[in-house]
ZAVOFI-559608 format. One line per 5 residues: for each residue x, y, z of N, C-alpha, C. Coordinates in Angstrom, 1 decimal. Layout:
% ZAVOFI-559608
X:Y:Z:X:Y:Z:X:Y:Z | ... $
This chain:
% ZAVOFI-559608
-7.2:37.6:31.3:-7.5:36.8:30.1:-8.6:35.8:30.3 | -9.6:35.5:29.1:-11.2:34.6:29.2:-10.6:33.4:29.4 | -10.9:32.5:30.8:-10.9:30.9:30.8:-11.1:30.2:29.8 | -12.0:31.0:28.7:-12.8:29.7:27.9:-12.4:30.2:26.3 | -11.5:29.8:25.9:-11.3:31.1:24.3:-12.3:30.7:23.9 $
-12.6:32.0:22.4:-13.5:31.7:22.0:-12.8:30.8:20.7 | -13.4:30.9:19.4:-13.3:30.1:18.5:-12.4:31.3:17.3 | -11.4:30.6:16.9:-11.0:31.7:15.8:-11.4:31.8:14.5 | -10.9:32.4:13.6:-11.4:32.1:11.8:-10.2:31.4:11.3 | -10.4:30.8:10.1:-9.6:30.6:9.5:-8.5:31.8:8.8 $
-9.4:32.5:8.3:-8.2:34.1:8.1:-7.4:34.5:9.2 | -7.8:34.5:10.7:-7.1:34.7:11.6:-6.0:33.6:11.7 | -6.3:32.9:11.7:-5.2:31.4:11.3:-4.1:31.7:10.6 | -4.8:32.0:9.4:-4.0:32.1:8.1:-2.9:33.4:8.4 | -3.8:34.3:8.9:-2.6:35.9:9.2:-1.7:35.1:10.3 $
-2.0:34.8:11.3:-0.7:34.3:12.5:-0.1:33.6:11.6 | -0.2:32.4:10.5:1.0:31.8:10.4:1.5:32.0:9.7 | 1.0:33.3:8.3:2.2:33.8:7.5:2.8:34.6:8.1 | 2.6:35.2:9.6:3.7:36.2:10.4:4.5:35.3:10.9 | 4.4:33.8:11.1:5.5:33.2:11.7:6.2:32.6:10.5 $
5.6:32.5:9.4:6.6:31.9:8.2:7.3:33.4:7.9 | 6.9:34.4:7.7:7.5:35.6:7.4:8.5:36.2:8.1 | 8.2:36.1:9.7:9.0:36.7:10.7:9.1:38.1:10.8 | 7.9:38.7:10.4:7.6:40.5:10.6:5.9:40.2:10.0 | 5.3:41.2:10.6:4.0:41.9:10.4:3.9:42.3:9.4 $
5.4:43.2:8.8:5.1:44.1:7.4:5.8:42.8:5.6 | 6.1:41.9:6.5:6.7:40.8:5.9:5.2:40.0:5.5 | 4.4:39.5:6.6:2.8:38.8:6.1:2.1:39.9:5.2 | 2.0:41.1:5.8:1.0:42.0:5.1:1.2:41.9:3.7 | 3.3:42.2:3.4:3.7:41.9:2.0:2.7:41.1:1.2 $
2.9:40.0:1.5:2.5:38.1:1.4:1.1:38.0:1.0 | 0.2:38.7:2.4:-1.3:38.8:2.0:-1.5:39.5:1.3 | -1.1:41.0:0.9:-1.5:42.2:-0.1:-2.5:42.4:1.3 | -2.2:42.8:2.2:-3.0:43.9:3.5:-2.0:45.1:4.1 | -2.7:45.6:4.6:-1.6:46.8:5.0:-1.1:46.3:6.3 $
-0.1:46.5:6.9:0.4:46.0:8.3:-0.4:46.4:9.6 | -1.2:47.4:9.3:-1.6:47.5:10.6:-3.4:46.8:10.2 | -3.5:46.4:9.4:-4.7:45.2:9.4:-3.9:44.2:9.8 | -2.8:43.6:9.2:-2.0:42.4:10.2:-2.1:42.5:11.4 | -1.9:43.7:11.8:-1.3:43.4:13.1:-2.7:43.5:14.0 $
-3.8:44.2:13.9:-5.3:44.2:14.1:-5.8:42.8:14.2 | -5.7:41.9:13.1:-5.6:40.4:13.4:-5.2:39.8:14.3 | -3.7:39.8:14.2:-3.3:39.2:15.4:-3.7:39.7:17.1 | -4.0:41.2:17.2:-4.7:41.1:18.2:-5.8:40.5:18.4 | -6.9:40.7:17.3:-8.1:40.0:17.7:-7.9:38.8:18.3 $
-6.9:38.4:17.7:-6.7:36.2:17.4:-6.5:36.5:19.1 | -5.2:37.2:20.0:-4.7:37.2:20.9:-6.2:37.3:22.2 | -6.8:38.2:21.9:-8.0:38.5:22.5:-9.1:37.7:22.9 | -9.5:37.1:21.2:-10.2:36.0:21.3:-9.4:34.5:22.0 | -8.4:34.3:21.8:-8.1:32.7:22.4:-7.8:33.3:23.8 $
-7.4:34.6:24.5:-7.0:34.7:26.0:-5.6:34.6:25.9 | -4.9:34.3:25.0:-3.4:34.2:25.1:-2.6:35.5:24.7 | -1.1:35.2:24.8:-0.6:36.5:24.2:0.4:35.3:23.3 | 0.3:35.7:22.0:0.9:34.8:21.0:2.4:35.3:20.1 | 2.9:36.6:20.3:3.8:37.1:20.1:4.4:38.6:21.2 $
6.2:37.7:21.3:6.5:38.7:22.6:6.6:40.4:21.5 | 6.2:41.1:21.4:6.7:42.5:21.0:7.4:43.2:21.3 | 8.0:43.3:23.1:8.5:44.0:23.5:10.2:43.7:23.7 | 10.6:42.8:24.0:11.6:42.7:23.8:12.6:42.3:23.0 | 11.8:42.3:21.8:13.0:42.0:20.3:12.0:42.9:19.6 $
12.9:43.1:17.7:12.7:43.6:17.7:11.3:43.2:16.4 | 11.7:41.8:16.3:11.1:41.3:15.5:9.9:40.4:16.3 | 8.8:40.1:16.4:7.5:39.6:17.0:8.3:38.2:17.4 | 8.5:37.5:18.5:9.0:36.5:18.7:7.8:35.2:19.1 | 7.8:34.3:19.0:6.5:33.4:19.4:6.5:33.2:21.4 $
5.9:33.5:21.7:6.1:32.6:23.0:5.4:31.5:23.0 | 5.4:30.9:24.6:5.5:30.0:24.8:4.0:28.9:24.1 | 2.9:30.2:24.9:1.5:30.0:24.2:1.2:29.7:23.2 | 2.2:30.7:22.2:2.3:30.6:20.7:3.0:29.8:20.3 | 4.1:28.7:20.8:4.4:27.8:19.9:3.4:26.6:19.9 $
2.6:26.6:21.1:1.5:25.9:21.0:0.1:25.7:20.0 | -0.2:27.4:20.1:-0.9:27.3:19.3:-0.5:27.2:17.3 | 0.7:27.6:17.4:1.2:27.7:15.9:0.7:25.5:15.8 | 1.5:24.9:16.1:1.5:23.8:16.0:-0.2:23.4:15.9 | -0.8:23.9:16.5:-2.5:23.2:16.5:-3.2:24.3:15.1 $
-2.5:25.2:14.9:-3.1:26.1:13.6:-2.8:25.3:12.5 | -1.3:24.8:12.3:-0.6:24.2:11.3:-1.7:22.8:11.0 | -1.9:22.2:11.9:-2.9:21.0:12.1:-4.2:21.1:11.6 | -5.1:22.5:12.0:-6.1:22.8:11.5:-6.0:23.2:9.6 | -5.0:23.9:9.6:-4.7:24.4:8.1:-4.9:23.1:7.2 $
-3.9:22.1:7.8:-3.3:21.1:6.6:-4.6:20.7:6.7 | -5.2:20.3:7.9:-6.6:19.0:7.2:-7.8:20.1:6.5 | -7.8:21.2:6.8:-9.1:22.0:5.3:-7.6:21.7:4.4 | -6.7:21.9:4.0:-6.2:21.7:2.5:-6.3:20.4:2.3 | -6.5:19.0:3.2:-6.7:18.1:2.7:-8.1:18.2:2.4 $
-9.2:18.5:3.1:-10.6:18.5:2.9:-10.9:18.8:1.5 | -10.9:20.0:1.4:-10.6:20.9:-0.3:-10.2:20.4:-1.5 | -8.7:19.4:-1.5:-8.3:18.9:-1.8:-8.8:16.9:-2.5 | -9.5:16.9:-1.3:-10.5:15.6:-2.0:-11.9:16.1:-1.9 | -12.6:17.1:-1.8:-13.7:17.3:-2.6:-13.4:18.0:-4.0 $
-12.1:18.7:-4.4:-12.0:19.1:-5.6:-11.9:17.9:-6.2 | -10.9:16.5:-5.6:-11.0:15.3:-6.3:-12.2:14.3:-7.1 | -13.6:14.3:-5.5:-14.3:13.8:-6.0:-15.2:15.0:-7.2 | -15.0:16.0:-7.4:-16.0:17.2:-8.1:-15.5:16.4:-9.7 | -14.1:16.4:-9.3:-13.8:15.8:-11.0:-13.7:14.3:-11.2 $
-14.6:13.9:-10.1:-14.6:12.1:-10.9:-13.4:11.2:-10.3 | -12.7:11.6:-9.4:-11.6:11.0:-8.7:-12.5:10.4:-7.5 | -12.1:9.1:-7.2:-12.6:7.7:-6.5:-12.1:8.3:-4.9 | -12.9:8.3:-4.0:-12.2:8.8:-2.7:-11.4:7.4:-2.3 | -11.5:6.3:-2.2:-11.0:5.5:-2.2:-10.7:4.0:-3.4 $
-9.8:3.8:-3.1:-9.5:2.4:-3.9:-9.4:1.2:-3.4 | -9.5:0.0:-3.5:-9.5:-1.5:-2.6:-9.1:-2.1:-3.2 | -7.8:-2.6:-3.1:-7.3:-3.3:-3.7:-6.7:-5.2:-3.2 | -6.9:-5.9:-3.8:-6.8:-7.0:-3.3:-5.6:-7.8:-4.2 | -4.2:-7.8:-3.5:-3.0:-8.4:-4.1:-2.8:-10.0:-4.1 $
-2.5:-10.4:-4.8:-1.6:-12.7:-5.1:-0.5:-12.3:-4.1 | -0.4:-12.9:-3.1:0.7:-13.2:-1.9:2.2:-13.1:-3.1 | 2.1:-13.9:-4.3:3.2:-14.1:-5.0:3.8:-12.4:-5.9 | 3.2:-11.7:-5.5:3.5:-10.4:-6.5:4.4:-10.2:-5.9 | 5.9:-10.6:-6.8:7.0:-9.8:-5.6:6.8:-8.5:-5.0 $
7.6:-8.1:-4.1:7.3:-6.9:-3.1:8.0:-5.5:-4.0 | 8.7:-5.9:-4.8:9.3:-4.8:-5.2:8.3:-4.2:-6.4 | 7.5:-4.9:-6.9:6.7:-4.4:-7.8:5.4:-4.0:-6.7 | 5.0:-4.4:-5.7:4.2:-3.6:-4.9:4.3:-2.2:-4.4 | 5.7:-2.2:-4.1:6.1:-1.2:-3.5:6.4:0.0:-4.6 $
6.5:-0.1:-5.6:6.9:0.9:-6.7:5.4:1.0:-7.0 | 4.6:-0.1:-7.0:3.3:0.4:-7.6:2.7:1.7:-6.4 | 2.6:1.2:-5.5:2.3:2.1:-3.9:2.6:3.3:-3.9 | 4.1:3.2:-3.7:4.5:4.9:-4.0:4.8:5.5:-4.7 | 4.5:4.9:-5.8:4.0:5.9:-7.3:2.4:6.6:-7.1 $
1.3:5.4:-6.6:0.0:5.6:-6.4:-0.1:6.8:-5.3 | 0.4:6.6:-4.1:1.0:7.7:-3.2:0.9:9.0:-3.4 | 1.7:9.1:-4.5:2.6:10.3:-4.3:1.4:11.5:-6.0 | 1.1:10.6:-7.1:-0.1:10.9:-7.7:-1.1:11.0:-7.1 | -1.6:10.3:-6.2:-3.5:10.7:-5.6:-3.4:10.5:-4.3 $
-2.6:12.0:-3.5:-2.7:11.7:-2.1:-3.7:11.9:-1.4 | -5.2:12.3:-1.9:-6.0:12.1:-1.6:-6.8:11.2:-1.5 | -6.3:10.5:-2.4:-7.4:8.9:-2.4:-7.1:7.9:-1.7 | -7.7:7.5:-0.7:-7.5:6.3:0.5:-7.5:4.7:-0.6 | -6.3:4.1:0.1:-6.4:3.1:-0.6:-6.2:2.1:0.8 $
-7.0:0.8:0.4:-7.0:-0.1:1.6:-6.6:-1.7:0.7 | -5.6:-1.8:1.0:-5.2:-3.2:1.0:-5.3:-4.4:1.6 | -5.6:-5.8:0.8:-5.5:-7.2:1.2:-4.4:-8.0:0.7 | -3.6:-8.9:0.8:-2.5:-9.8:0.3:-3.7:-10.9:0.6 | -3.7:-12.0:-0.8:-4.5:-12.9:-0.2:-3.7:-14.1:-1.1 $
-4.5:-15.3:-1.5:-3.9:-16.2:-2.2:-4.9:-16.6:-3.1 | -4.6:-17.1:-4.6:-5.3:-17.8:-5.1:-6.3:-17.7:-5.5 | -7.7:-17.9:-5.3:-9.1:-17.6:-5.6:-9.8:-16.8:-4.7 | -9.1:-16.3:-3.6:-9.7:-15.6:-2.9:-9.7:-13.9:-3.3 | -8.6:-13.7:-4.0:-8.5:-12.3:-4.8:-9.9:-12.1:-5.9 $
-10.1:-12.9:-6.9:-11.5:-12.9:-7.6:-12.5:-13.1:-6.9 | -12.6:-13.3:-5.7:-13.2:-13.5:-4.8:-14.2:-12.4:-4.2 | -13.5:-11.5:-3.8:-13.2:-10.3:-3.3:-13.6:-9.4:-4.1 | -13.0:-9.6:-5.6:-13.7:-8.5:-6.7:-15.4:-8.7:-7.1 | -15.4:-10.2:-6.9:-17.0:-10.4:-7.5:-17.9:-9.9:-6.5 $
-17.1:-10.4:-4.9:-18.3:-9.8:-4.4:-18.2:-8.1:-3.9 | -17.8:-7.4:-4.2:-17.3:-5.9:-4.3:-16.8:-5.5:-3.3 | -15.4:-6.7:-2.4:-15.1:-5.9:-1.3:-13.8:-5.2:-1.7 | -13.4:-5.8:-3.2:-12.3:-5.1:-4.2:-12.5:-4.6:-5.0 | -11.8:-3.4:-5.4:-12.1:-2.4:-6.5:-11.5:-3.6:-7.4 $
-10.1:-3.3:-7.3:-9.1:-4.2:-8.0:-8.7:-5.4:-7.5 | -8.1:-6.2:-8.5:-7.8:-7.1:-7.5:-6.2:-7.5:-8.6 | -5.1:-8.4:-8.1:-4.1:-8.9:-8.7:-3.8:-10.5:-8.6 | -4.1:-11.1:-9.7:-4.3:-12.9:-9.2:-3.7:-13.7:-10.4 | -3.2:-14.6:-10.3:-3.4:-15.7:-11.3:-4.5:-16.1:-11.9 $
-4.5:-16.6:-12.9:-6.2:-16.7:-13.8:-6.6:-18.2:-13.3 | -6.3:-18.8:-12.3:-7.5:-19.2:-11.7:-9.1:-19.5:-11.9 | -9.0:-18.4:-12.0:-10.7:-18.0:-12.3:-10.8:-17.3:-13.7 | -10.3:-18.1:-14.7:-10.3:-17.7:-16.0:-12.1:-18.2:-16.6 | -12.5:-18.8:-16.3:-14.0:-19.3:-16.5:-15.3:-18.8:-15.7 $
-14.7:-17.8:-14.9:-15.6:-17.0:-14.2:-16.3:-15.8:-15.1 | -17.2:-15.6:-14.9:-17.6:-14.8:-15.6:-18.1:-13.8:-15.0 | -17.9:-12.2:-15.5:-18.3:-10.7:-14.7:-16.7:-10.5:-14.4 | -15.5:-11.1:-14.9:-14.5:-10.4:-14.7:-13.9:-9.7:-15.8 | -13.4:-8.7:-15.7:-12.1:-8.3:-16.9:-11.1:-8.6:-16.5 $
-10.1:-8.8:-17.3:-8.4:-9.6:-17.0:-7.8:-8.7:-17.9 | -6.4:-8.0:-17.3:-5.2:-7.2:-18.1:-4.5:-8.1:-17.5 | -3.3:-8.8:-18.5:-2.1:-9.2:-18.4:-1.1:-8.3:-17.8 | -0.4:-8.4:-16.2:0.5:-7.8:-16.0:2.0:-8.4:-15.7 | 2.3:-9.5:-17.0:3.5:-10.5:-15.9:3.3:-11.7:-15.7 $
4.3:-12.5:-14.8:4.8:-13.1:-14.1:6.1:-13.3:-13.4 | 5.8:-14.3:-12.3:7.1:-14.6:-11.8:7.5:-16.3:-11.8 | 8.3:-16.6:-11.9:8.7:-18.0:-12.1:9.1:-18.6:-10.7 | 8.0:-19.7:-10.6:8.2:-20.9:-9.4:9.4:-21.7:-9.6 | 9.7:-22.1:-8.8:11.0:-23.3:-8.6:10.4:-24.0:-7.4 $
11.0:-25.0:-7.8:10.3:-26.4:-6.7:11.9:-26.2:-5.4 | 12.2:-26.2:-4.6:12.7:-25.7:-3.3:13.1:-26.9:-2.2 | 13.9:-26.9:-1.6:13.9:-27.7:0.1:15.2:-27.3:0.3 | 14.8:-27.5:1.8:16.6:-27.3:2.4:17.7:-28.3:1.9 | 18.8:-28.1:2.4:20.0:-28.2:1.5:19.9:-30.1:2.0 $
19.7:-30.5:3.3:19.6:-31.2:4.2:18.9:-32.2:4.0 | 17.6:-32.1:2.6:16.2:-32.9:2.4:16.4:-34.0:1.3 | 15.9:-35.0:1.8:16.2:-36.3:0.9:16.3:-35.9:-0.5 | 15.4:-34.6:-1.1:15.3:-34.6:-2.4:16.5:-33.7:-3.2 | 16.9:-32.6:-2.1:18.6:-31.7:-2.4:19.3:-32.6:-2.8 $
19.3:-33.9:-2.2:20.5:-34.8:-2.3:20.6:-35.3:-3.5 | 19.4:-35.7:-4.4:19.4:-36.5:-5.5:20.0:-35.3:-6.5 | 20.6:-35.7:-7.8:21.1:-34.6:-8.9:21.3:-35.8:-10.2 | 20.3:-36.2:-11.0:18.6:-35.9:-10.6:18.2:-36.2:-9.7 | 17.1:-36.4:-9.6:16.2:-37.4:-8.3:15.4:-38.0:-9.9 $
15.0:-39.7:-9.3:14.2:-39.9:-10.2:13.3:-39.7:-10.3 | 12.3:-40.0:-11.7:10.8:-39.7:-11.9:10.2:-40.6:-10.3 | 8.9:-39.5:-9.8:8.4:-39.9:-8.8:9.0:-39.9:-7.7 | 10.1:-39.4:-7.1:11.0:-39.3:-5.7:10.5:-38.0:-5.1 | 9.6:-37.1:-5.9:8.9:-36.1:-5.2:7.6:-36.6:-4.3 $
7.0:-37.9:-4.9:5.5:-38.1:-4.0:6.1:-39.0:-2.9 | 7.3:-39.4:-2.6:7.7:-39.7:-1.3:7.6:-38.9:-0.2 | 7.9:-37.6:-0.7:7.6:-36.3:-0.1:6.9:-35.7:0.8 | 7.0:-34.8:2.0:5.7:-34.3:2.2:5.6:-32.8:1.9 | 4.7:-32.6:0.8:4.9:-30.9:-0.1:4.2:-30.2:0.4 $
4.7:-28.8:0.7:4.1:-27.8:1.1:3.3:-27.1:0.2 | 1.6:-26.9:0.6:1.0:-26.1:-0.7:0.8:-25.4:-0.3 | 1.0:-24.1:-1.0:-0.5:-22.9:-0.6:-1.8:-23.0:-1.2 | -2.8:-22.4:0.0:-4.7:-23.1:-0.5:-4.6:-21.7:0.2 | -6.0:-21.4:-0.1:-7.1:-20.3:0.3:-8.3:-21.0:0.5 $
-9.3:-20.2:1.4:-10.3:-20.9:1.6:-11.8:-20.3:1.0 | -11.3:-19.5:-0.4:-12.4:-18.9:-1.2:-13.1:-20.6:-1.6 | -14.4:-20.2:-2.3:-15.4:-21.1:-3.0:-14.7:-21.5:-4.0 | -13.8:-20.3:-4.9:-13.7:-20.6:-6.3:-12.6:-21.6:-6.4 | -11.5:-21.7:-5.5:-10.4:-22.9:-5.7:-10.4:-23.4:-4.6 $
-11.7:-23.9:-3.5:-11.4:-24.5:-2.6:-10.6:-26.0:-2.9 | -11.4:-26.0:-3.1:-11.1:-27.8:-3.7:-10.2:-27.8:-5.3 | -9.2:-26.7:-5.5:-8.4:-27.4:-6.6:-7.0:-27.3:-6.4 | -6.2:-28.3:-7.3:-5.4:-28.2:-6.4:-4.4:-27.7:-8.0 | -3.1:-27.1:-7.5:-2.3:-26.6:-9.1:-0.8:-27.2:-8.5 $
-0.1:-27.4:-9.3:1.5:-28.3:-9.6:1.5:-28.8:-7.9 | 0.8:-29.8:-7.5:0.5:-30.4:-6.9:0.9:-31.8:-7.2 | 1.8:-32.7:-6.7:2.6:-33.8:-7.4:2.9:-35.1:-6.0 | 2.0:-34.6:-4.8:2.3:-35.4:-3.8:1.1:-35.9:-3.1 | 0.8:-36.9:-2.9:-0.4:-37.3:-2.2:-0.1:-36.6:-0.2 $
1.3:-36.5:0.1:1.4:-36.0:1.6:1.7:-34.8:1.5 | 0.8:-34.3:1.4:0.7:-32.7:1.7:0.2:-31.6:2.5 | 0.9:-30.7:2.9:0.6:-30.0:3.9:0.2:-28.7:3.4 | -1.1:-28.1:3.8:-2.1:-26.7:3.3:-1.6:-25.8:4.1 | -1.2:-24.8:3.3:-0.7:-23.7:4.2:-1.7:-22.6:3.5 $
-1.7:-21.5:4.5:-2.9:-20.3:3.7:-1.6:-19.2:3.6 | -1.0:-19.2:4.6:0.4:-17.8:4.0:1.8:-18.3:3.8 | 2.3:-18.0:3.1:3.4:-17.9:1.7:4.4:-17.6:3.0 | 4.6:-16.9:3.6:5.5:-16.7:4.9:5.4:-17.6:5.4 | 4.8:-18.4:5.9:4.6:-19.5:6.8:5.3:-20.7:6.1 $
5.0:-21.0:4.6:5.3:-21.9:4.1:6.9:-21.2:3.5 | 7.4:-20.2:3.6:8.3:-20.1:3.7:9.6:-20.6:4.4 | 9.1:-20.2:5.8:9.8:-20.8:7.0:9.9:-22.2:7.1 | 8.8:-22.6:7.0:8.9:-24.3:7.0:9.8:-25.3:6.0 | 9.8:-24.0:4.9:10.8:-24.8:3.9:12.5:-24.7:4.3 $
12.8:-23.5:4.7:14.2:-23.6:5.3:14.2:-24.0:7.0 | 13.3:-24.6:6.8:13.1:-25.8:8.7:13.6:-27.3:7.9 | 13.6:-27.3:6.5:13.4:-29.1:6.1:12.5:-29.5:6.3 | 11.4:-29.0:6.6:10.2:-29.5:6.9:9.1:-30.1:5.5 | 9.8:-30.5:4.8:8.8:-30.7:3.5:9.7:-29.6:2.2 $
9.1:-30.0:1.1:9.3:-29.5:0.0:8.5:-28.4:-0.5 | 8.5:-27.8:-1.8:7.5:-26.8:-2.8:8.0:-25.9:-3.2 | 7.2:-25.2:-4.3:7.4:-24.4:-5.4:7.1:-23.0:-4.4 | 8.4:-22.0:-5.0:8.3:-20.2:-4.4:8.4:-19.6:-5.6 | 7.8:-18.4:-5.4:8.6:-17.6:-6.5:9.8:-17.2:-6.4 $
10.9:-16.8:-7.5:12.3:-16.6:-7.0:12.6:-15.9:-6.6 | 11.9:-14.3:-6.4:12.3:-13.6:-6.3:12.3:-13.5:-4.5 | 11.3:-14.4:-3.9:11.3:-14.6:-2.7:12.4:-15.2:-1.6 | 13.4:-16.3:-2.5:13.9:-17.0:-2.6:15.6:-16.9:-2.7 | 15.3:-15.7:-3.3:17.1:-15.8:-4.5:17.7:-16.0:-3.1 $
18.2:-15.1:-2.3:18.5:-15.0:-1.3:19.1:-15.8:-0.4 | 17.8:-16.7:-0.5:17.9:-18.3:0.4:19.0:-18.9:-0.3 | 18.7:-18.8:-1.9:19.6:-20.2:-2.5:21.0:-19.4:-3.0 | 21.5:-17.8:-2.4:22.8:-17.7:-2.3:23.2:-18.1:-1.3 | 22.5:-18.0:-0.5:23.3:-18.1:0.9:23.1:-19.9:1.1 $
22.7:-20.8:0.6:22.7:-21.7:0.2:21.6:-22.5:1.6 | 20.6:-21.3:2.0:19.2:-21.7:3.2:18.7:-23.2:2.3 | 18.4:-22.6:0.8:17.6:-23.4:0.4:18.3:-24.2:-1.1 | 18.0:-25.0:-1.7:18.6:-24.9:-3.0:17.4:-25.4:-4.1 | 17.7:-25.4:-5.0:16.5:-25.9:-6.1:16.9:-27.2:-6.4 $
15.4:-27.9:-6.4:15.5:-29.4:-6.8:15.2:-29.5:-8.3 | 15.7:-31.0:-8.3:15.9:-31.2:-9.3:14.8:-32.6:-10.1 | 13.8:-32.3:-10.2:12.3:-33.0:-10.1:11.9:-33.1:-11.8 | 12.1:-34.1:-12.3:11.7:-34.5:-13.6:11.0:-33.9:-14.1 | 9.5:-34.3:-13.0:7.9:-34.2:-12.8:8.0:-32.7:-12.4 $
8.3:-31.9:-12.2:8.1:-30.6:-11.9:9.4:-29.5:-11.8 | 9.4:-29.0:-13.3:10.6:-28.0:-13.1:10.2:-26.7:-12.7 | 11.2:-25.4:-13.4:10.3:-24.3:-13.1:9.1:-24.1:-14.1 | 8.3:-23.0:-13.5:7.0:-22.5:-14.4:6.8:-21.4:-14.1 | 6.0:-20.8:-15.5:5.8:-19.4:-14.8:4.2:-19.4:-14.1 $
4.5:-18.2:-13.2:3.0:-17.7:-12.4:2.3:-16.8:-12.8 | 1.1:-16.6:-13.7:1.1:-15.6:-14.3:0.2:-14.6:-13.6 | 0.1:-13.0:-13.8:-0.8:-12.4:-13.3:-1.6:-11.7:-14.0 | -2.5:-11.6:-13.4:-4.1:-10.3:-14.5:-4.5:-9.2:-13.2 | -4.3:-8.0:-13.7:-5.5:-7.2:-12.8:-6.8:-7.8:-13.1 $
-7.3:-7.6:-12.1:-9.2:-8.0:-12.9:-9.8:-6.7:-12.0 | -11.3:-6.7:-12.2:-12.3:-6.0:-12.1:-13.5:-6.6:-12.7 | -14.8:-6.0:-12.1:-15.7:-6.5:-12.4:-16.3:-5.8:-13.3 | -16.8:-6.5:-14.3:-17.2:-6.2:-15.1:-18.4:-4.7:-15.3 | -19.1:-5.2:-14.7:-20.4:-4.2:-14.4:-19.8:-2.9:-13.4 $
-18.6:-2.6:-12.6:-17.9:-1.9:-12.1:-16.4:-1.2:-12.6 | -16.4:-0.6:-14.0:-15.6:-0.3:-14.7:-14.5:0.4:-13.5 | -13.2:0.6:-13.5:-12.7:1.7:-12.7:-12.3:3.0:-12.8 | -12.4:3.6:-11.4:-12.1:5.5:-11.8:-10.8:5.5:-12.5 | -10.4:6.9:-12.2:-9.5:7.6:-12.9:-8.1:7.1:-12.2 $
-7.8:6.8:-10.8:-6.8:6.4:-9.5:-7.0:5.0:-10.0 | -7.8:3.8:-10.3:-7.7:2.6:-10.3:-7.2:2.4:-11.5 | -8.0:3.1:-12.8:-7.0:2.8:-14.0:-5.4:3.0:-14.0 | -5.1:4.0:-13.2:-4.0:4.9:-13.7:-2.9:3.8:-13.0 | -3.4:3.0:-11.4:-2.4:2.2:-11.0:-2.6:0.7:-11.8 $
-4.1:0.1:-12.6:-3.7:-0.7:-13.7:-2.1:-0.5:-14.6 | -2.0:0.9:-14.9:-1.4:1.1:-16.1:0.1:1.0:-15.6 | 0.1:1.2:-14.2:1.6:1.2:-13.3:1.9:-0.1:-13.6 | 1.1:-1.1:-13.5:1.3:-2.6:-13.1:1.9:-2.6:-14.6 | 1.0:-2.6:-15.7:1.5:-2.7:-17.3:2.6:-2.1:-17.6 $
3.4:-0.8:-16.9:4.4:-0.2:-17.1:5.4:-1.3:-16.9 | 5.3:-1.7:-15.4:6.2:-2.2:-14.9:7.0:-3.6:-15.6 | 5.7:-4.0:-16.5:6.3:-5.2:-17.5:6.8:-4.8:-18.6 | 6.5:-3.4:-19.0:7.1:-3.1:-20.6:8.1:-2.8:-20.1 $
């Protein structure tokens, strides 16, 4: 046998692996519409050309794989799938389908509407690469203006910006939070003003567009946090107070981690969200279709 195989075809590919899905020669021929002994002509070539011997003949009665051959089946199967992926996203881009999407998420989008949006988007355009950001705030419009997001998902923030489009998809409702343990748990009420005693935990981003603003913000001692997890933890440490969304939360305040205060000056509110895009950058066929997931998800 040649040290060095040569190179096979894809038809030769294709013949060996419908004889191992078939499990006879006159079983692939069936399959291909060839006569069996062009099958079996193939598989010698293939045998010849790589130096191997890829099916035992002699001792059963049916073509058995050897050892060679479960090797090479496994590296065929590998070659096969990525031309049907190849194929499969140039037929995409031939009809106007986006080879990729970029999507830029509000830290606050609960996870379960992520995740339904995801593997819905998945499982419709598995061709299309999608690359994800979780960010906060103004850093999502951020992202879209300067085009490192197709999409983006935010609170209107940036409602005065101009070059965006905004679709309503929702909200989720903040509740102001502390451990069970925190001067402010204890009050029922607490009086007006017993929150700026406080030291409140906020979330900031360090985009241009909300560097410097600040939202249900009610404490001169405050502590900037840039991730929602971070400021998570710190809130069932006692370490300060602030507003979560509930759905982050519910959890905490069964198990009684955390509980809701009771703040004159700040009850619950809702958080609202918008897909956006840029204006001058309408989106493909994959970016609309997961807009319309997000809009499903509220009707």
């Amino acid at each position: 046998m040649s040290a060095d195989p040569g190179t096979p075809t894809l038809d030769q590919l294709r013949v060996f692996l419908t004889v191992v899905e078939t499990g006879s020669f006159a079983g692939a021929a069936r399959k291909l519409y060839r006569a069996t002994s062009v099958v079996s002509y193939a598989i010698a070539n293939l045998e010849l050309q790589l130096g191997v011997q890829l099916f035992d003949r002699k001792t059963t009665r049916k073509p058995q794989l050897t050892e060679a051959g479960r090797t090479v089946l496994a590296e065929a199967r590998t070659v096969f799938n990525g031309v049907d992926g190849l194929r499969a996203k140039v037929k995409g881009l031939v009809q106007g389908l986006e080879a990729e999407v970029r999507l830029a998420l509000d830290v606050m989008l609960p996870a379960s509407r992520v995740a339904d949006a995801l593997k819905a988007f998945s499982l419709e355009f598995p061709t299309v690469a999608l690359r994800l950001q979780v960010e906060a705030l103004g850093a999502i419009a951020q992202l879209v203006l300067d085009g490192e997001s197709t999409l983006g998902v935010s609170s209107p923030f940036h409602a005065d910006v101009s070059g965006i489009e905004r679709i309503g998809i929702g909200s989720v409702e903040l509740i102001p939070v502390a451990a069970p343990d925190h001067p402010l748990a204890l009050g029922n009420p607490n009086p007006p003003g017993a929150a700026r005693d406080h030291v409140q935990l906020v979330l900031s981003d360090r985009s241009q567009l909300t560097r410097d603003k600040d939202y249900a913000v009610v404490s001169p001692r405050s502590w900037r946090l840039a991730d929602l997890g971070a400021k998570h933890m710190l809130l069932r440490e006692g370490i300060g107070w602030g507003n979560m969304p509930t759905d982050m939360v519910e959890d905490d305040l069964a198990t009684g981690r955390l509980v809701q205060l009771n703040l004159p000056e700040l009850q619950s509110r809702p958080y609202i969200f918008d897909v956006i895009y840029r204006t001058d950058t309408p989106p493909g066929p994959a970016a609309r279709w997961l807009i319309e997931r997000f809009v499903q998800q509220v009707r």
